[in-house]
DOZA-23600 format. One record per atom (N, C-alpha, C, O): x, y, z; atom name. Coordinates in Angstrom, 1 decimal, m for minus. Each point is the difference from the previous one (the first is absolute). Layout:
+--------+--------+--------+------+
:      X :      Y :      Z : name :
+--------+--------+--------+------+
:      X :      Y :      Z :   CA :
...
+--------+--------+--------+------+
This chain:
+--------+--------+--------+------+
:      X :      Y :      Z : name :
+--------+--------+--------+------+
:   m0.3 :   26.1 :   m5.6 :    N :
:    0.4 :    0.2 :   m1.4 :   CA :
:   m0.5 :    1.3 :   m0.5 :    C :
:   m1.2 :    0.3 :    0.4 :    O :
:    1.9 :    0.6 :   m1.2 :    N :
:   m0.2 :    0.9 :   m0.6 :   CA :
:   m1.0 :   m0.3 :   m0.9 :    C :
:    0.1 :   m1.0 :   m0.6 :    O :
:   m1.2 :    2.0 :    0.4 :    N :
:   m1.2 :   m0.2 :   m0.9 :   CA :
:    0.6 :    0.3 :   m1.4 :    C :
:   m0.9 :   m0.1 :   m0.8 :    O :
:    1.9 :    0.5 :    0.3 :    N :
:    0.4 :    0.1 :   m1.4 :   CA :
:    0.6 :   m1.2 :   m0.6 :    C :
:    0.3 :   m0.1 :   m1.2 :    O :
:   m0.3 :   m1.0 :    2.5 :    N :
:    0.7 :   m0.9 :   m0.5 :   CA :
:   m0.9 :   m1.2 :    0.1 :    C :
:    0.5 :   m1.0 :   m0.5 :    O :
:   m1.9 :    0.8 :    1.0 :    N :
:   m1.0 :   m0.4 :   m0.1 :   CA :
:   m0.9 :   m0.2 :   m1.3 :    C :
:   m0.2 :    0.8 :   m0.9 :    O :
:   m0.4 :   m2.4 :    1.0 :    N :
:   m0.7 :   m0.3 :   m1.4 :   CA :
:   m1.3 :    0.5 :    0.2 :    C :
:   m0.4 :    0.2 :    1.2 :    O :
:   m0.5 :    0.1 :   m2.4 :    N :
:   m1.2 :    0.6 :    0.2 :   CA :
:   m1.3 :   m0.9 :    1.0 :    C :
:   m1.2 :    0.3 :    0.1 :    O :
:    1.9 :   m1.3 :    0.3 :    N :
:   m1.2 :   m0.6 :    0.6 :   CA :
:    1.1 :   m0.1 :    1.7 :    C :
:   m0.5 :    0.1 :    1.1 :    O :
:    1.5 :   m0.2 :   m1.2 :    N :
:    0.5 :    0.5 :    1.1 :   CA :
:   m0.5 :    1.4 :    0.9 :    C :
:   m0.2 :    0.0 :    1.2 :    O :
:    0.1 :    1.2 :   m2.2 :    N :
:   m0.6 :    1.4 :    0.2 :   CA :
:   m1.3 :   m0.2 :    0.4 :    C :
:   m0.6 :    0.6 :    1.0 :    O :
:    0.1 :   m1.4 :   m1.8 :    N :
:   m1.6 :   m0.1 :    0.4 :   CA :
:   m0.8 :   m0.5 :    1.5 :    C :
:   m1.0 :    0.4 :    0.6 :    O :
:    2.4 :   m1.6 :   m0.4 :    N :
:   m0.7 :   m0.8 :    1.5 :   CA :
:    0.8 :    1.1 :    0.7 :    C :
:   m0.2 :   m0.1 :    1.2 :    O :
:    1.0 :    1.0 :   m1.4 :    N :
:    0.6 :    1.4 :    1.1 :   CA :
:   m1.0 :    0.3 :    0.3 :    C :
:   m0.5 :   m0.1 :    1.2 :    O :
:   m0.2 :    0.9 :   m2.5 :    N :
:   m1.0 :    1.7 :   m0.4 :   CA :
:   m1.4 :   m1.0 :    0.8 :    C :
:   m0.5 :    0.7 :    0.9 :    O :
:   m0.1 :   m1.6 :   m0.9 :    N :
:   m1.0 :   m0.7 :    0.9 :   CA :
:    0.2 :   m0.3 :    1.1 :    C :
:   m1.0 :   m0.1 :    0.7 :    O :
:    2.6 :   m0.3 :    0.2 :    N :
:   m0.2 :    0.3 :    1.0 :   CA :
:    0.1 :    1.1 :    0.9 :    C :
:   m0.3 :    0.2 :    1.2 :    O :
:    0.9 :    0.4 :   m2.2 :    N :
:    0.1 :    1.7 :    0.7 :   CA :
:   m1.7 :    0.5 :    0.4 :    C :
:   m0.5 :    0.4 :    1.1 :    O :
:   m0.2 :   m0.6 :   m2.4 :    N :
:   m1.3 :    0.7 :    0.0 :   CA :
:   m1.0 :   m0.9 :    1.2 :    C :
:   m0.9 :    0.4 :    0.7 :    O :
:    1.5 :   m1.8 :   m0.9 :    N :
:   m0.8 :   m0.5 :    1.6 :   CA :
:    0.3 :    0.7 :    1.3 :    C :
:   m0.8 :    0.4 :    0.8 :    O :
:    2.3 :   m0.3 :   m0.7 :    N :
:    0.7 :    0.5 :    1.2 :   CA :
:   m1.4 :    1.8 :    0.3 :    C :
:   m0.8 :    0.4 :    0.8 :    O :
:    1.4 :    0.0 :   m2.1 :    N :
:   m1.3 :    1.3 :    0.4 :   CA :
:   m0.8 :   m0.2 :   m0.1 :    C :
:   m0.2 :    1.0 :   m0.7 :    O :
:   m0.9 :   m1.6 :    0.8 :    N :
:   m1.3 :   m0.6 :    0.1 :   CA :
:   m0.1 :   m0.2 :    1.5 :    C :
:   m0.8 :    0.6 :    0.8 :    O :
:    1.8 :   m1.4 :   m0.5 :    N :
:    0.1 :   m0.6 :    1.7 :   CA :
:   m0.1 :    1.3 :    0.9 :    C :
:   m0.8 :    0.2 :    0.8 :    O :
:    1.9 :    0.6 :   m1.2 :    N :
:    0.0 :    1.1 :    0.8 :   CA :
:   m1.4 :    1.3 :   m0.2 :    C :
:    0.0 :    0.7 :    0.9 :    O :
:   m0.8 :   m0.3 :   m1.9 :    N :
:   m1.2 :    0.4 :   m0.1 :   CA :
:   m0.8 :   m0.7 :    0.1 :    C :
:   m1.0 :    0.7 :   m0.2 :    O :
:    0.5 :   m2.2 :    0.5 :    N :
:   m1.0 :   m0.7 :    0.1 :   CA :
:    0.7 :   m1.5 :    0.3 :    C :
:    0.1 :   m1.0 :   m0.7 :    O :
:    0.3 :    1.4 :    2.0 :    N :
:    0.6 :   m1.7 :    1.0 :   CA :
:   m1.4 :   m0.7 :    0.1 :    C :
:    0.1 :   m1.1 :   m0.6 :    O :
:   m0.8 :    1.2 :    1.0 :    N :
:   m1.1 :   m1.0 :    0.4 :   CA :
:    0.0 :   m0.4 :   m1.3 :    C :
:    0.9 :   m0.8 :   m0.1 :    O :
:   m1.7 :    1.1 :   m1.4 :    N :
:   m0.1 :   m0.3 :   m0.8 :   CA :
:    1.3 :   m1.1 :   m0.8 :    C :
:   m0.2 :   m1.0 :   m0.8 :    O :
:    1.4 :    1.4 :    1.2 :    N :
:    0.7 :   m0.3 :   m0.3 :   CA :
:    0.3 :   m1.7 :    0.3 :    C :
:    0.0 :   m1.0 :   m0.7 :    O :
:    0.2 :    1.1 :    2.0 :    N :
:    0.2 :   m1.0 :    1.0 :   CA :
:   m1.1 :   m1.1 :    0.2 :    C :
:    0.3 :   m1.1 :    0.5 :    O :
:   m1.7 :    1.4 :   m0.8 :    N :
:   m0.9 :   m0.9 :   m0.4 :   CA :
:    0.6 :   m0.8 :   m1.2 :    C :
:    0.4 :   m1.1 :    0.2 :    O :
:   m0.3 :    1.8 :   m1.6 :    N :
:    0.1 :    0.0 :   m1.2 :   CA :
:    1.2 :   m1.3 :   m0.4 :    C :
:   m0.1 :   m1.0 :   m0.8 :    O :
:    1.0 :    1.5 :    1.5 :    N :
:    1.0 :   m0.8 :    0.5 :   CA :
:   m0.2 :   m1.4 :    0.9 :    C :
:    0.7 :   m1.0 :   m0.1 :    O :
:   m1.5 :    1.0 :    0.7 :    N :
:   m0.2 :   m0.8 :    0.9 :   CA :
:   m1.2 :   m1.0 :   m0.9 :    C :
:   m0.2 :   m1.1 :    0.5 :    O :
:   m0.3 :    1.4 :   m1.3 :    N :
:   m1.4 :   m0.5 :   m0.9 :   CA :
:    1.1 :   m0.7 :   m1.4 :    C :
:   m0.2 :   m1.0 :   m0.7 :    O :
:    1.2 :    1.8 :    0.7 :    N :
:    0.8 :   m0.5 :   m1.4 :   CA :
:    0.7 :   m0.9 :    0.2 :    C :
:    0.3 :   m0.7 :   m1.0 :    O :
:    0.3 :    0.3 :    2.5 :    N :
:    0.8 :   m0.5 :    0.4 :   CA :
:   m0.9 :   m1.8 :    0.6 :    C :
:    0.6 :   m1.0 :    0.3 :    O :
:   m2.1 :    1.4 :   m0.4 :    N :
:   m0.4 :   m1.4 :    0.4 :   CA :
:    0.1 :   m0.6 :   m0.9 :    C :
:    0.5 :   m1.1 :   m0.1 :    O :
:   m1.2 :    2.0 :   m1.0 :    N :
:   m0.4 :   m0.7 :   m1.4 :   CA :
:    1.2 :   m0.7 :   m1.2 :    C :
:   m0.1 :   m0.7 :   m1.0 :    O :
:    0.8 :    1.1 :    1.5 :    N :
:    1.4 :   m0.5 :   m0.6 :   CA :
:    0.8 :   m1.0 :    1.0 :    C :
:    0.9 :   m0.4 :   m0.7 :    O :
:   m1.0 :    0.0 :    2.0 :    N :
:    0.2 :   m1.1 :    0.8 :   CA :
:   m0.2 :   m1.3 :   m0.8 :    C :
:   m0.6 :   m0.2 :   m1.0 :    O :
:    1.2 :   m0.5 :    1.5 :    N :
:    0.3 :   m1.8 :   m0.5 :   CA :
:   m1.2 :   m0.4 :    0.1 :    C :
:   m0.3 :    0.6 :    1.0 :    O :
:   m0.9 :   m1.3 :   m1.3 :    N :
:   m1.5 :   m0.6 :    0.2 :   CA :
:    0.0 :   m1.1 :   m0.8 :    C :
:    1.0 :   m0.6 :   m0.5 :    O :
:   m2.0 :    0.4 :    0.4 :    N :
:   m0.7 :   m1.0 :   m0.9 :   CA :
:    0.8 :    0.1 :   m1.2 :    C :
:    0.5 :   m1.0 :   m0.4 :    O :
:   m0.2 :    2.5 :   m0.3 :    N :
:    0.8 :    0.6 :   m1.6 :   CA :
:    1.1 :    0.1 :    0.8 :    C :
:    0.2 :    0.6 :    1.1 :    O :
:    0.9 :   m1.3 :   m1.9 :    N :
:    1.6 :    0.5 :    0.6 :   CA :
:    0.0 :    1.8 :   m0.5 :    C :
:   m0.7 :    0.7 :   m0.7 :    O :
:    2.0 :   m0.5 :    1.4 :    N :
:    0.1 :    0.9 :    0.1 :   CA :
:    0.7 :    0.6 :   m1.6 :    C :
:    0.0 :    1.2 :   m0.2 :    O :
:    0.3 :   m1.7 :   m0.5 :    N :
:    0.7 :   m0.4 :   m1.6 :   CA :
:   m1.4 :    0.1 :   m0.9 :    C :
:   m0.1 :    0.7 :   m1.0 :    O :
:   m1.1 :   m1.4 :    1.4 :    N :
:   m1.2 :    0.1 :   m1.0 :   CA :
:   m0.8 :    1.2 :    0.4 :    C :
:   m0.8 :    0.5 :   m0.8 :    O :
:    1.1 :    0.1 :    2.2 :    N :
:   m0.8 :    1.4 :    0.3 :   CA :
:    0.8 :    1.1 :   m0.7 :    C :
:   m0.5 :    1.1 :   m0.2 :    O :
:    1.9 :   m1.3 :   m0.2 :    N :
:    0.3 :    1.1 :   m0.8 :   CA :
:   m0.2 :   m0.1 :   m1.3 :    C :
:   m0.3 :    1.0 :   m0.7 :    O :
:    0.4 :   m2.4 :    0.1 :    N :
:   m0.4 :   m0.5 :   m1.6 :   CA :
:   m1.6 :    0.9 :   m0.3 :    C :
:   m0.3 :    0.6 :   m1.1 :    O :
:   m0.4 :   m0.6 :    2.3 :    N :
:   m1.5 :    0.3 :   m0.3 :   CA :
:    0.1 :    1.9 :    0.2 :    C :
:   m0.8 :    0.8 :   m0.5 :    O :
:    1.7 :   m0.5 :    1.1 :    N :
:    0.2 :    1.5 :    0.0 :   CA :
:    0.5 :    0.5 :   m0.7 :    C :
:   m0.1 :    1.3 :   m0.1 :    O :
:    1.0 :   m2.0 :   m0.7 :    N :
:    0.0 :    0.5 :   m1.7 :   CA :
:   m0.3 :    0.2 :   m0.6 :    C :
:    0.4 :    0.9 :   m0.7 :    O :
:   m1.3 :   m1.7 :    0.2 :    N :
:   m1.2 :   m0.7 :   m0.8 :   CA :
:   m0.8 :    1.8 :    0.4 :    C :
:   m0.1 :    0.9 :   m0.9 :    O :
:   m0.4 :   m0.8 :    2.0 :    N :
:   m1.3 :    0.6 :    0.2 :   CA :
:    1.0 :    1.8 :    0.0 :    C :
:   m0.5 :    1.1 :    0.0 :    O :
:    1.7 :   m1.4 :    0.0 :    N :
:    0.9 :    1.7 :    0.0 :   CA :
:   m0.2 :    0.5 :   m1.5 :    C :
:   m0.4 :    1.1 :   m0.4 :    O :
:    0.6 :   m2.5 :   m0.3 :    N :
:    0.2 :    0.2 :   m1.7 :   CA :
:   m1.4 :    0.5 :   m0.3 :    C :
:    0.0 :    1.1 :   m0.6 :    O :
:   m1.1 :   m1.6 :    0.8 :    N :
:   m1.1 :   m0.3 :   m0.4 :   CA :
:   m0.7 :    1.2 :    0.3 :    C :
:   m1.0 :    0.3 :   m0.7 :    O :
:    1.7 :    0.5 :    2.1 :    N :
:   m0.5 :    1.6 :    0.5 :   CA :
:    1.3 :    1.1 :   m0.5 :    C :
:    0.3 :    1.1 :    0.5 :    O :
:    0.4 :   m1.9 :   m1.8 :    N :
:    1.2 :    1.2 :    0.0 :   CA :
:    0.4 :    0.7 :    0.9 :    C :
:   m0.1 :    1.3 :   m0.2 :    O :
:    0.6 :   m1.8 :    1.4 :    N :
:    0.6 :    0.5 :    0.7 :   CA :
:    1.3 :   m0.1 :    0.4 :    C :
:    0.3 :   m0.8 :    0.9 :    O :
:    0.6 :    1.4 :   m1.3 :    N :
:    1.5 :    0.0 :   m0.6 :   CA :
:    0.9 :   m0.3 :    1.0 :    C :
:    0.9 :   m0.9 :    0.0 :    O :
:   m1.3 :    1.9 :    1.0 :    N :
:    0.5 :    0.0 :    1.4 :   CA :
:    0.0 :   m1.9 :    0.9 :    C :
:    0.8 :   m0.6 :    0.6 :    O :
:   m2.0 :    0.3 :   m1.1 :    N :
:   m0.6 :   m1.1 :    0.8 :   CA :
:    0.9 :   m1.3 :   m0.5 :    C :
:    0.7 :   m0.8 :    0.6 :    O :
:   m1.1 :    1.3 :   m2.6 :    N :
:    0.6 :   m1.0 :   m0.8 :   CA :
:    1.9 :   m0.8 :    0.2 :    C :
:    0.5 :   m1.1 :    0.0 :    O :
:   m0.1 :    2.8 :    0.4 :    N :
:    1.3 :   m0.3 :    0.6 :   CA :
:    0.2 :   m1.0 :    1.4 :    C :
:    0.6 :   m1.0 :    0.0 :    O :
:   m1.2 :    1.5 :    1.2 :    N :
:    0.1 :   m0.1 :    1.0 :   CA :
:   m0.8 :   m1.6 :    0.2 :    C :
:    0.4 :   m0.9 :    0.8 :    O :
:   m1.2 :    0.7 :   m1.5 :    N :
:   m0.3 :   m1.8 :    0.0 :   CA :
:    0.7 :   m0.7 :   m1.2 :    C :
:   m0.3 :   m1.2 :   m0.3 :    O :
:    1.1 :    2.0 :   m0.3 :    N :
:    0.9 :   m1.0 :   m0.9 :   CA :
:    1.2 :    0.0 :    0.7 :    C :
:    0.6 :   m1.0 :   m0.2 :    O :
:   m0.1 :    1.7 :    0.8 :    N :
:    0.9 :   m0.3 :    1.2 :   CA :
:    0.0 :   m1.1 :    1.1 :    C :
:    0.9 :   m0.8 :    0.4 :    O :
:   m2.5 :    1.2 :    0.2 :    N :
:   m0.2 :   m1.0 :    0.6 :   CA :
:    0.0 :   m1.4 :   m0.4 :    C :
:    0.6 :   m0.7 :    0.9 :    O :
:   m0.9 :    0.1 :   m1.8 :    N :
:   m0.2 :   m0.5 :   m0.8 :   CA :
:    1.2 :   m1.0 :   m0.1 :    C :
:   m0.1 :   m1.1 :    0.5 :    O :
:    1.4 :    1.6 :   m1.3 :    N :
:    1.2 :   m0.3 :    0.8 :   CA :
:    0.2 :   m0.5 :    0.5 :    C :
:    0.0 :   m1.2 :   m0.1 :    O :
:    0.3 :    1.9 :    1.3 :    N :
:   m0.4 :    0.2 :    1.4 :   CA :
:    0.1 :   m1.4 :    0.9 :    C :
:    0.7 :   m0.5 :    1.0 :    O :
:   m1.9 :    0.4 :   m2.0 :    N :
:   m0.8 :   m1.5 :    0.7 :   CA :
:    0.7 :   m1.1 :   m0.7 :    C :
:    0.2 :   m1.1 :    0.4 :    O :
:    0.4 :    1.4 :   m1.8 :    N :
:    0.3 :   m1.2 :   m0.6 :   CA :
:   m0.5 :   m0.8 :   m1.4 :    C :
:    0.1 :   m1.1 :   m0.6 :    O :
:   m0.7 :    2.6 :    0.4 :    N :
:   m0.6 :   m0.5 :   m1.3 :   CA :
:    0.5 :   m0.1 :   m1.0 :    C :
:    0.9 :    0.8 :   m0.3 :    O :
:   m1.3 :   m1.9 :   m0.7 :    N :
:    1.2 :   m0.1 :   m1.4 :   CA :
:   m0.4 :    1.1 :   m0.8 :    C :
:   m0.7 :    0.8 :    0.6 :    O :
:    1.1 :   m0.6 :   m1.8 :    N :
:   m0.3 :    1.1 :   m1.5 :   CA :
:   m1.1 :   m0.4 :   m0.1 :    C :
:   m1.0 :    0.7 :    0.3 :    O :
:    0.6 :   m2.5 :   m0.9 :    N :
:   m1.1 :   m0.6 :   m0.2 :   CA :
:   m0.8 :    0.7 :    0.9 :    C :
:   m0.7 :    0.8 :   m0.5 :    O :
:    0.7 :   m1.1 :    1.7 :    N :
:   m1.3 :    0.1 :    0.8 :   CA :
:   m0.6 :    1.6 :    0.1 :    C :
:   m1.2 :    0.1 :    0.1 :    O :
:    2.0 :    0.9 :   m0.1 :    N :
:   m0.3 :    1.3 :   m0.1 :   CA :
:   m0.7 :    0.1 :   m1.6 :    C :
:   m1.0 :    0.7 :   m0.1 :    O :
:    1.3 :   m1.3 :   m1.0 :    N :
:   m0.4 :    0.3 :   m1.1 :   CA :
:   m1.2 :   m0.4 :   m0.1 :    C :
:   m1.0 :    0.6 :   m0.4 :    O :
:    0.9 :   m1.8 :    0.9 :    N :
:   m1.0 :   m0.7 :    0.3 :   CA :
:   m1.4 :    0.9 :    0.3 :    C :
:   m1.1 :    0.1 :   m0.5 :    O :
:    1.7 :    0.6 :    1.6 :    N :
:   m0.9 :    0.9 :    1.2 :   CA :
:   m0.5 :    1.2 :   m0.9 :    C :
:   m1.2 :    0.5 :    0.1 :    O :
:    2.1 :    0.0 :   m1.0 :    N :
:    0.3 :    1.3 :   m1.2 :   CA :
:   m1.2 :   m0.7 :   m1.1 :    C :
:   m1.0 :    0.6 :   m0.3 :    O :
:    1.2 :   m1.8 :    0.0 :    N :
:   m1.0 :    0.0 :   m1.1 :   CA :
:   m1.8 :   m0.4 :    0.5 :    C :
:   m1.2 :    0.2 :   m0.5 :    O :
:    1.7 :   m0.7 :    1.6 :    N :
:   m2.0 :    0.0 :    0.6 :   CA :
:   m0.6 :    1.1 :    0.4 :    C :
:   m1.2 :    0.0 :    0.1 :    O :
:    1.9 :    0.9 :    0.1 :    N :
:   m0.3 :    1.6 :    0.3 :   CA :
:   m0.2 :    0.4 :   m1.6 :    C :
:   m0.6 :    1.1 :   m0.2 :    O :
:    1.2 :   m1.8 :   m1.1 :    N :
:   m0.2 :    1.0 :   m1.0 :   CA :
:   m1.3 :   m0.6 :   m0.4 :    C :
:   m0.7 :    0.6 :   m0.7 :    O :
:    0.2 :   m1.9 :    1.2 :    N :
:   m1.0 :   m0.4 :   m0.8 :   CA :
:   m1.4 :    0.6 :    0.8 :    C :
:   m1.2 :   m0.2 :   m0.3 :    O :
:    1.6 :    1.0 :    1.4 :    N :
:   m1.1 :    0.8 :    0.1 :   CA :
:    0.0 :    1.9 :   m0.2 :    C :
:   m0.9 :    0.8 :    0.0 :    O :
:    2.3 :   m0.8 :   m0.1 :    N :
:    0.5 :    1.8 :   m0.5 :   CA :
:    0.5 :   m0.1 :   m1.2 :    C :
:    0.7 :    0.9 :   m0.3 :    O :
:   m0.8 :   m2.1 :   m0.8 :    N :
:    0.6 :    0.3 :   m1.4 :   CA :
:    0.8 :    0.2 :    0.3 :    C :
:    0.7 :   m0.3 :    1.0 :    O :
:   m0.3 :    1.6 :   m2.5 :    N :
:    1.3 :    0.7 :   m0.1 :   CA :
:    0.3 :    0.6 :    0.8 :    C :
:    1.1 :   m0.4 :    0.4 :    O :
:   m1.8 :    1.6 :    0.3 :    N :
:    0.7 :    0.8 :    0.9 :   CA :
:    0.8 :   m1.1 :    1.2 :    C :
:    1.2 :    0.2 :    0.2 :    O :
:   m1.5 :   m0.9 :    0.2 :    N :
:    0.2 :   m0.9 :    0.9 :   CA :
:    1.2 :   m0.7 :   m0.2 :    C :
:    1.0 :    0.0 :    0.8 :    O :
:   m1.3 :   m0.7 :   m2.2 :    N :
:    1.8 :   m0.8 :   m0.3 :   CA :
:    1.0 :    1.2 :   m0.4 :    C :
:    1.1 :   m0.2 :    0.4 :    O :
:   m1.3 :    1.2 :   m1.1 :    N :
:    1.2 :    1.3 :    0.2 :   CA :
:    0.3 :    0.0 :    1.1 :    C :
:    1.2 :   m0.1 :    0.2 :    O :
:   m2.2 :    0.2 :    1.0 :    N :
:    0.8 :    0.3 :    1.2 :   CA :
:    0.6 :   m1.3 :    0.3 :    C :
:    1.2 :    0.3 :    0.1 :    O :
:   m1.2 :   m1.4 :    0.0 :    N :
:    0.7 :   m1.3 :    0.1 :   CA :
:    1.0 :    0.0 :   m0.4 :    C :
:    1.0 :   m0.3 :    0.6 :    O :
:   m1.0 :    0.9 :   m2.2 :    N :
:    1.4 :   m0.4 :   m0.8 :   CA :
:    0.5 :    1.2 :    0.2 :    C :
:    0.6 :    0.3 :   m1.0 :    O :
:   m0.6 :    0.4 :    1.5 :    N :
:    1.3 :    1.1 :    0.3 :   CA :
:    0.2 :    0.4 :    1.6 :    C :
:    1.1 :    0.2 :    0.6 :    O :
:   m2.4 :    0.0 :   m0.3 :    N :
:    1.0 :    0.3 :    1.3 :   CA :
:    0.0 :   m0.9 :    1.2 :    C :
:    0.6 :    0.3 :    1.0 :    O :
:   m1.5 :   m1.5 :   m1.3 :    N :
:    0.0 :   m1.2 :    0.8 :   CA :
:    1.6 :   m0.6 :   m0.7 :    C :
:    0.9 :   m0.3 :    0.9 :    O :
:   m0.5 :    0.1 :   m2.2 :    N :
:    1.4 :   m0.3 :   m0.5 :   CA :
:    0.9 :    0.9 :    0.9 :    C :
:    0.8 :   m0.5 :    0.8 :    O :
:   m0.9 :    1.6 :   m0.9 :    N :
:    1.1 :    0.9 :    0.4 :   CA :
:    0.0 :   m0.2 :    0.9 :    C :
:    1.2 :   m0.3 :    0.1 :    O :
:   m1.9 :    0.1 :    1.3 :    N :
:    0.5 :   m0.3 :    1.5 :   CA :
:    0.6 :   m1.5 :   m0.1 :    C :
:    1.1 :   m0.2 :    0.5 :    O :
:   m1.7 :   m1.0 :   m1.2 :    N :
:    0.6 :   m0.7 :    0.3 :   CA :
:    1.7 :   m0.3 :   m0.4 :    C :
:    0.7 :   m0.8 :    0.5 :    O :
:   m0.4 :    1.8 :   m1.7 :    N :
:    1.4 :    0.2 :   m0.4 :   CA :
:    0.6 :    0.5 :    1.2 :    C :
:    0.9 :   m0.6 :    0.6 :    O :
:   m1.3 :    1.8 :   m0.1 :    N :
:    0.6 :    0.4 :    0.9 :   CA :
:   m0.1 :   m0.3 :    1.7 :    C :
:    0.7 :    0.4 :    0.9 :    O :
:   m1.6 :   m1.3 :   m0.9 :    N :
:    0.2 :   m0.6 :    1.6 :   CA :
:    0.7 :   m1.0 :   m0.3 :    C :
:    0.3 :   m0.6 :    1.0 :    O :
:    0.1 :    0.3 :   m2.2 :    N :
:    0.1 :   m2.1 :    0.2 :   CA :
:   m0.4 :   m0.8 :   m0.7 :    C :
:    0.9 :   m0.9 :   m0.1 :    O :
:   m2.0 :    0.6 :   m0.8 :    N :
:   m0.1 :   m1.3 :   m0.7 :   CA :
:    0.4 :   m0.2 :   m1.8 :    C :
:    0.3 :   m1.0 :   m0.6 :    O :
:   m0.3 :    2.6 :   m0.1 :    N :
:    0.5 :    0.0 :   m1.4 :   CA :
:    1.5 :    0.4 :    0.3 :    C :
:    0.5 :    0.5 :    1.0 :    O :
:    0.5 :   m1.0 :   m2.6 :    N :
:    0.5 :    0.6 :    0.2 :   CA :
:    0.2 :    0.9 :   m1.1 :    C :
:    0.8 :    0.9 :    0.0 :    O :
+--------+--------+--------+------+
């Protein structure tokens, strides 16, 4: 797909995996651990695999991390989560980040979910 025709959180899980792709190739070991470490922790366990992204939104929101906030509200999805349960996830993150925290919930945790799938 053409990037002009791309939503802004579409662009975003691009522009992060591009910048891993270069990461990999200037620092493959690093990489490939990193990956290999992200990839346990997010495995099926004891926490399904649906409550380990619930919890990585929560903690994306809570570290304003935009990139993250997108890419586990995708996940998120993903897995099958309702509006409820993501908001859910958005407001226990604000009762420890306040305001900054629920801004990030209500806009750009809303906006991915408009645009992956669950608003309309």
């Amino acid at each position: 797909m053409d990037n002009q025709y791309q939503t802004n959180g579409e662009n975003s899980l691009i522009r992060f995996k591009e910048g891993l792709g270069e990461l990999s190739t200037t620092l493959p070991d690093f990489a490939e651990k990193f990956n290999s470490f992200t990839e346990e922790c997010f495995k099926e366990g004891s926490l399904s695999q649906k409550q380990k992204q619930l919890i990585a939104l929560g903690i994306s929101i809570q570290a304003q991390d935009e990139y993250c906030m997108i890419y586990h509200t995708k996940g998120c999805l993903d897995q099958g989560c309702t509006e409820q349960e993501i908001l859910e996830a958005v407001a226990v993150s604000a009762a420890f980040g306040g305001g900054a925290a629920l801004s990030q919930g209500v806009t750009v945790v809303r906006d991915c979910m408009k645009e992956f799938g669950t608003l309309h």
